[in-house]
C-alpha positions in Angstrom: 0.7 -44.0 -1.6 -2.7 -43.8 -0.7 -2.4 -43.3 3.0 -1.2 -39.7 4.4 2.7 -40.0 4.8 2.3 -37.6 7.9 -0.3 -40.2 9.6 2.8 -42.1 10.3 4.9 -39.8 13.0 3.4 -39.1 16.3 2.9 -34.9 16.8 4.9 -32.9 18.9 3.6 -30.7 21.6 4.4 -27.1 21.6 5.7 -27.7 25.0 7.8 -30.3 23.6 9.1 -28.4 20.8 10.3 -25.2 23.4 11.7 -27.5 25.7 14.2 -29.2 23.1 14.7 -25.7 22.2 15.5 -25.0 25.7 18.0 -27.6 25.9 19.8 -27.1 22.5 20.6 -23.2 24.1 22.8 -24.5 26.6 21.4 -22.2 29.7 20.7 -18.9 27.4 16.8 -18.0 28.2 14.3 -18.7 25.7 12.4 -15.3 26.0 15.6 -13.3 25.7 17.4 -15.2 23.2 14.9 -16.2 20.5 12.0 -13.9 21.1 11.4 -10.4 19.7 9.4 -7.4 19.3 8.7 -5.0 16.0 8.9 -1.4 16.8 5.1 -1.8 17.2 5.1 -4.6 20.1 4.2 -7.6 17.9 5.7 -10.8 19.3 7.5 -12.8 16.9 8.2 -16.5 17.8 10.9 -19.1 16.6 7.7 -21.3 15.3 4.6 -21.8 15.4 1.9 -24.4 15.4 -1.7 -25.0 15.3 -2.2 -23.6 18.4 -1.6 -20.5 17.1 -4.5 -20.6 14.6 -6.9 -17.7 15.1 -9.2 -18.7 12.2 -9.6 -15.1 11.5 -11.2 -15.2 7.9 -9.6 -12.2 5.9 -13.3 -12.8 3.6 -11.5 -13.1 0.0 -12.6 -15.6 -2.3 -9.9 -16.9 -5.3 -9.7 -14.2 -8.1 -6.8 -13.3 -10.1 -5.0 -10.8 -9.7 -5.1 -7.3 -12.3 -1.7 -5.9 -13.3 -1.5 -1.9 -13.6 0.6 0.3 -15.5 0.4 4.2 -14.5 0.4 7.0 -17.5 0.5 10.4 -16.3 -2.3 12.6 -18.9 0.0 15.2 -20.0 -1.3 14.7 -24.1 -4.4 12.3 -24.4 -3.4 10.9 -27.9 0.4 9.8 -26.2 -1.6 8.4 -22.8 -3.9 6.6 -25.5 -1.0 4.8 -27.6 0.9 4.0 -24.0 -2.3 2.6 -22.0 -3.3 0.6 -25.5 0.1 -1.2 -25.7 0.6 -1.8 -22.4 -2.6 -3.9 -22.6 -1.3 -5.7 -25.5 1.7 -6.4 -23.9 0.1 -8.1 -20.8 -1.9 -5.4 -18.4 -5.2 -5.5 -17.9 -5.9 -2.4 -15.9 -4.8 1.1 -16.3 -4.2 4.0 -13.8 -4.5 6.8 -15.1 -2.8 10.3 -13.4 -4.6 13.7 -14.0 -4.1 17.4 -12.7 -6.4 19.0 -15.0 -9.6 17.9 -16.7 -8.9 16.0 -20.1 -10.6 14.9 -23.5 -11.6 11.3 -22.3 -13.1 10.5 -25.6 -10.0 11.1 -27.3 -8.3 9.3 -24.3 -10.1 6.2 -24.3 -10.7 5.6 -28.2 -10.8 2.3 -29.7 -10.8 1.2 -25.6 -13.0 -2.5 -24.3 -14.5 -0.1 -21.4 -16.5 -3.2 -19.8 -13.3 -5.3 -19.8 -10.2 -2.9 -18.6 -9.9 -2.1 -15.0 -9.6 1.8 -14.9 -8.8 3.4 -12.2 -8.6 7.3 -12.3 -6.0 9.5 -9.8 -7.0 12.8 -10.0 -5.3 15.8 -8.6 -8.1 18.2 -8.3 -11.7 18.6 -7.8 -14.3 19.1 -10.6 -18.0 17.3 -9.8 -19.0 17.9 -13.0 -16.4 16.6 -14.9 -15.9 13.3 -13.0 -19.2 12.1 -13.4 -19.1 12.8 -16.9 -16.6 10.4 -17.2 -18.3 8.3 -15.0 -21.1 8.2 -17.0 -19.2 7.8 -20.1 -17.5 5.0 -19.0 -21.0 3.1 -17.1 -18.7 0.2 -16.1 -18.2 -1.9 -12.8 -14.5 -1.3 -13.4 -14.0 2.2 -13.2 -12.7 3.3 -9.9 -12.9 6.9 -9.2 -9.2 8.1 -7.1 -9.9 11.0 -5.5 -9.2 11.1 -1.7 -10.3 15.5 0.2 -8.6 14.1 3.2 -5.8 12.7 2.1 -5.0 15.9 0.1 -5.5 17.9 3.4 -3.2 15.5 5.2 -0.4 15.3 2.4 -0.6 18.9 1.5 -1.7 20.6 4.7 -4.7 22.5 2.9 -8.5 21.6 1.4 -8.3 21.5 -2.3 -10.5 24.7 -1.6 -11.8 24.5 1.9 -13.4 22.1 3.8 -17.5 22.6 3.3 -16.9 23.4 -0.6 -14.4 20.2 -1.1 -17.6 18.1 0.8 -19.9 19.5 -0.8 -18.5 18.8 -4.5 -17.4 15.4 -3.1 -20.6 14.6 -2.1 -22.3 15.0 -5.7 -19.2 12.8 -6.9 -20.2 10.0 -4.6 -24.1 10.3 -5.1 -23.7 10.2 -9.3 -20.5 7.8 -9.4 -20.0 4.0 -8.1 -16.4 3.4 -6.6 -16.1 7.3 -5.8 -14.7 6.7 -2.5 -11.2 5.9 -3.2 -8.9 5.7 0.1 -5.8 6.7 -0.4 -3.5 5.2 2.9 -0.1 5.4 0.2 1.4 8.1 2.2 1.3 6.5 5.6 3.2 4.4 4.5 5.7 6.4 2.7 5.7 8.7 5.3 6.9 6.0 7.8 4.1 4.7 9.8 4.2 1.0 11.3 2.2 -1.4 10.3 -0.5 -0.5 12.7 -0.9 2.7 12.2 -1.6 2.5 8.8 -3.8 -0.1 9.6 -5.5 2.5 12.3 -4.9 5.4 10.4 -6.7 4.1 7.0 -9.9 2.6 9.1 -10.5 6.1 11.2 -9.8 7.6 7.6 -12.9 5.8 5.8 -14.7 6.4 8.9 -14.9 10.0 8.1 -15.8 8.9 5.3 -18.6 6.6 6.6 -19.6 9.0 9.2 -20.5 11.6 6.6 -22.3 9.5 3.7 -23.8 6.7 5.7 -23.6 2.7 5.6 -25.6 3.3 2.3 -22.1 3.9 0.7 -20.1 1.4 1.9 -19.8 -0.4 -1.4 -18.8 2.9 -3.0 -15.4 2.3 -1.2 -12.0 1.1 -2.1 -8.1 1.0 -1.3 -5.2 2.0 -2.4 -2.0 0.6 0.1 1.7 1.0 -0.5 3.3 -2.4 0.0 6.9 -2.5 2.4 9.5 -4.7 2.4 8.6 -6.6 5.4 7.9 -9.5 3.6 5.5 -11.6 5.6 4.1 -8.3 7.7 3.1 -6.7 4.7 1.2 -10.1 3.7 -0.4 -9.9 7.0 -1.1 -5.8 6.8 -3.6 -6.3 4.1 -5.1 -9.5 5.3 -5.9 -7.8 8.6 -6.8 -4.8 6.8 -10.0 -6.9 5.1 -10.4 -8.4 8.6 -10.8 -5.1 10.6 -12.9 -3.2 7.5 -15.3 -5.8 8.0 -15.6 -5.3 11.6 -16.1 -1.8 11.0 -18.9 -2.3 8.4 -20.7 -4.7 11.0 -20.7 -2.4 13.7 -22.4 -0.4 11.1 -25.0 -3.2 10.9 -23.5 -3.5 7.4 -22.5 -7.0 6.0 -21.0 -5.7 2.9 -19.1 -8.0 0.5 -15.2 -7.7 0.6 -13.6 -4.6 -0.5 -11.8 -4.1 -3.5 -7.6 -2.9 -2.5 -5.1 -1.3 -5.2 -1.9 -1.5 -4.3 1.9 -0.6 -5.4 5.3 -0.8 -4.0 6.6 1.7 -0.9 8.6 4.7 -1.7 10.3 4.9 0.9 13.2 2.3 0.5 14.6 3.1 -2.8 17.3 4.0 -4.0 19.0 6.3 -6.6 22.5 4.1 -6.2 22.7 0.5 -7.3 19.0 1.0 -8.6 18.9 -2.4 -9.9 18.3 -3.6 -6.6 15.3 -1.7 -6.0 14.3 -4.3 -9.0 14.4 -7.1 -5.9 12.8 -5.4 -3.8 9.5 -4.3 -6.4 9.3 -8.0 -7.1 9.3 -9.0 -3.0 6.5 -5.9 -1.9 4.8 -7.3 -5.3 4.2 -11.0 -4.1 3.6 -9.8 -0.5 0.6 -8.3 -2.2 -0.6 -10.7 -4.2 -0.2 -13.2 -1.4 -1.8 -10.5 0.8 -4.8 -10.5 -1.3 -4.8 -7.4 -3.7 -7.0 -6.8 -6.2 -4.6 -4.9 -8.3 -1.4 -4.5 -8.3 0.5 -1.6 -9.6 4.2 -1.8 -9.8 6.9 1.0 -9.8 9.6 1.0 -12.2 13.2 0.1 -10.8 14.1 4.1 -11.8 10.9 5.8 -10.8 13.2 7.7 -8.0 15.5 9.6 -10.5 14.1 9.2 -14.1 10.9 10.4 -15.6 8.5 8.1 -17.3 9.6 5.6 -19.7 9.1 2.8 -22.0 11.7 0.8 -20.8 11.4 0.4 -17.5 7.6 0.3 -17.8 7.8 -2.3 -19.3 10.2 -4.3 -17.1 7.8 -3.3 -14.4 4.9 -4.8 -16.2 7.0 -8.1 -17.1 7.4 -9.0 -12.9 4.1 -8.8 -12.2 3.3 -11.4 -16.0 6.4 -13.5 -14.4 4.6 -13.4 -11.0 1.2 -14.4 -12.5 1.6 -16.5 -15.3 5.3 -18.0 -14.7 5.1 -18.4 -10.8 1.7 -19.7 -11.4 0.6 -17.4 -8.6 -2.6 -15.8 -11.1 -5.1 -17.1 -8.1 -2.7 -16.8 -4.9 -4.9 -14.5 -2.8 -6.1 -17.5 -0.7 -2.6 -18.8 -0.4 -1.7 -17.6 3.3 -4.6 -19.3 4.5 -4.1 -21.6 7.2 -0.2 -20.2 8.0 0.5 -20.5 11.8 2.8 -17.6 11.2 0.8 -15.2 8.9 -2.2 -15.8 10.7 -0.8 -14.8 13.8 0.7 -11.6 12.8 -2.9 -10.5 11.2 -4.2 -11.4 14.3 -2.1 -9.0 16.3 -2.2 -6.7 13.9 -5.7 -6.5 13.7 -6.0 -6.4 17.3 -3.4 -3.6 17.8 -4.7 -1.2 14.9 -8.4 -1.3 16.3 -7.1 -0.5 19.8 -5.3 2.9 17.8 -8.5 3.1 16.2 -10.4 3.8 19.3 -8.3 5.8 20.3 -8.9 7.9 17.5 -12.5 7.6 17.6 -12.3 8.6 21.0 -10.0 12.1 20.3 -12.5 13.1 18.1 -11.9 11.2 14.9 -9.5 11.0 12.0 -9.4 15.1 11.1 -9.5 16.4 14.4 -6.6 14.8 15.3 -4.9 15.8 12.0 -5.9 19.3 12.4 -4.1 19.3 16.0 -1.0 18.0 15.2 -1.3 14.1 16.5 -1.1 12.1 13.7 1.4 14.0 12.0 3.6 13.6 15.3 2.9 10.1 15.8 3.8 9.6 12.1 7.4 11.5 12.5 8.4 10.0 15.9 7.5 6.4 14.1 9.8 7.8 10.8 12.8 8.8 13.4 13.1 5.6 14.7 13.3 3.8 11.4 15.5 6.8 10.0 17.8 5.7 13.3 18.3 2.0 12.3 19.0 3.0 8.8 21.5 5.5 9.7 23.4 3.4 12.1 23.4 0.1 10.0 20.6 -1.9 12.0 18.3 -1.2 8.9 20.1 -2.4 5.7 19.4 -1.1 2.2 22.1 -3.4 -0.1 23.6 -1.1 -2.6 23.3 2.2 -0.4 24.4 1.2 3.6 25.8 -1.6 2.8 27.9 -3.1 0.1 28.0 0.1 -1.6 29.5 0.2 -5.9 32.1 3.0 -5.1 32.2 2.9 -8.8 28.5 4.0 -9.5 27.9 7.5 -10.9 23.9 8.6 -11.2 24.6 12.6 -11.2 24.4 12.7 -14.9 21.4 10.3 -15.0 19.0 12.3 -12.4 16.0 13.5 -15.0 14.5 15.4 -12.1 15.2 16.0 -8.2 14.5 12.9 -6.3 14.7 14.6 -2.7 12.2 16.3 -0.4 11.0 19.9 -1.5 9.9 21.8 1.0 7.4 24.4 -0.6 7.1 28.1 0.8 3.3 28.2 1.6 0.9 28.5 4.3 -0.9 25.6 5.1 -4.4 25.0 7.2 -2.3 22.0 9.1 1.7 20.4 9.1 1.5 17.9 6.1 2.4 14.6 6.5 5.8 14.5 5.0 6.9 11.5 2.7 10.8 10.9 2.4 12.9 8.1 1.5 15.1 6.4 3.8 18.2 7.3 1.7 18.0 10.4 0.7 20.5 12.2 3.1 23.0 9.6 2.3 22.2 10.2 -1.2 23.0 13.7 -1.3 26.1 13.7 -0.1 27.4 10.7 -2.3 25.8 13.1 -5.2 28.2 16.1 -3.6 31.0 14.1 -3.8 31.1 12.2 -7.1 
């Protein structure tokens, strides 16, 4: 057919379309009946239409997408063997998970260091050693995780105190390329809305851009926890890119778009019917490959209860190759463009999180308010309200709430404690706390099997 089958039917008006609406609900109101708010105030409507088009560029261009498999460093000749198969078996970036300083000669043998995408977490400060490694590696795609304020905010402390952790910080970012890694995880996994990790990671990376300068703005990157509001979460990182950039240009900055790592949320999964947290890996997984992540770094259906293992690694690693090469969704970053729907949710989004933002800015910036209580509180009252909906049914986790196996007995199969500790120490400020959803429930199931 060489003409355009839609040339063919006359459009329909939004007007037209909410007053057929109108009629096929017999008298009920429109507003009341089909409209409704998030827990953040973003309108959701029945449809949506061109009209709703913000043309809001989220400034990505088609790449495919890196899968990442995590390997804690607690030998470097194991993390070696691990990192090397999972790249034979279909990864092509590694995270790698430190607490102490390693041998990463020995760790990276017989390694394509221009090629991999590595991206190093580590779990305490030491100037000297990063850069080493930094050096060693001289690559493009090394990507140096190491976050002072998100240690203060999820530990309540400095890693020593707060001129020494700059100070050492600052000779990491001046000697390293992607040295400033943003780490916005625990918002998320805390239980923030989508705004206010939106808000939360901007004024975040401000302190960061406050204290280097505009000069470092392409030393920066990402690292987001992915929800299970599917289309939301597509949306969080879109407007994420969108509002960056604004930042950047009030900087005078026109920097080229961001690089974002990104793995599932913690916070809704479960010990009990486990194999369901499968489903919902593979949904926060395409929301960010839709959403426009660089990498993505999935968590194994029994992260929650078991410790580290070859087996579900590598059914981790297999969604994100079914994803990519199966789905045929290896260049889907660009994907969302030009949906009524996604487009306006960015748009609010974006819109709402720079408002917080200001806020923010205006209290005094990112740590101040940290260090007097506000984002903590904002965080926890946010938390409560989900932990409400969960507790009396509205929010459903299948498996655990709802449709529960009566049968299904994990007490035997915990490797490790999969609940909040609470640890007895004095802390410079109230950490933000991250907890799962189900964890109460969980412990009392646990009690009584």
């Amino acid at each position: 057919m060489s003409s355009n089958l839609f040339n063919h039917f006359n459009s329909t008006s939004p007007p037209a379309w909410k007053q057929k609406i109108q009629v096929d609900l017999k008298g009920a109101d429109y507003n009341e009946a089909l409209l409704w708010k998030t827990d953040e105030g973003i309108t959701v409507k029945p449809f949506y239409t061109k009209s709703d088009r913000v043309n809001n560029s989220s400034n990505t261009t088609d790449f495919k997408f890196n899968i990442s498999q995590s390997i804690y460093i607690n030998d470097e000749k194991t993390a070696n063997y691990i990192a090397k198969n999972a790249l034979i078996k279909g990864a092509n970036a590694i995270e790698f998970i430190a607490v102490n300083p390693f041998d990463y000669k020995q760790l990276l043998a017989n390694f394509d260091l221009k090629s991999v995408h590595l991206y190093f977490r580590f779990q305490f400060l030491d100037a000297s050693f990063i850069n080493e490694i930094s050096e060693y590696i001289n690559s493009n795609n090394c990507y140096i995780q190491i976050d002072i304020i998100n240690n203060l905010a999820q530990n309540g402390n400095w890693f020593k105190n707060l001129k020494e952790d700059h100070l050492v910080f600052e000779n990491i970012v001046k000697h390293s390329s992607n040295s400033i890694g943003v780490d916005a995880t625990l918002y998320q996994n805390s239980g923030a809305t989508s705004t206010q990790q939106l808000a939360y990671t901007l004024a975040h990376a401000n302190e960061y851009l406050n204290h280097f300068g505009i000069e470092a703005a392409s030393k920066f990157h990402f690292n987001f926890a992915i929800g299970s509001n599917y289309f939301f979460e597509i949306a969080k990182i879109r407007a994420f890119r969108i509002i960056w950039s604004a930042l950047l240009k009030e900087y005078g900055s026109e920097e080229k778009e961001t690089h974002i790592f990104t793995q599932p949320s913690t916070r809704n999964k479960t010990i009990y019917d486990y194999n369901v947290n499968l489903l919902r890996t593979t949904s926060e997984c395409m929301s960010a490959v839709l959403g426009g992540a660089n990498t993505v770094n999935n968590l194994s259906y029994d992260a929650t209860y078991h410790k580290k293992n070859e087996f579900g690694e590598r059914i981790s690693r297999n969604q994100l190759l079914i994803l990519q090469q199966e789905s045929h969704l290896e260049n889907a970053n660009t994907i969302a463009n030009g949906s009524y729907y996604i487009e306006s949710i960015t748009n609010q989004l974006a819109e709402k999180a720079l408002l917080v933002f200001k806020d923010i800015e205006k209290g005094g910036g990112f740590i101040k308010q940290l260090k007097e209580g506000i984002i903590q509180r904002k965080i926890t009252e946010s938390a409560n309200k989900e932990q409400h909906k969960f507790d009396n049914n509205e929010l459903i986790l299948l498996g655990t709430n709802k449709q529960p196996n009566i049968d299904d007995k994990m007490k035997s199969d915990i490797e490790f404690y999969p609940f909040l500790k609470i640890r007895p120490i004095k802390t410079l400020i109230s950490p933000i706390i991250k907890k799962r959803l189900a964890e109460a429930y969980e412990k009392q199931r646990l009690k009584n099997e």
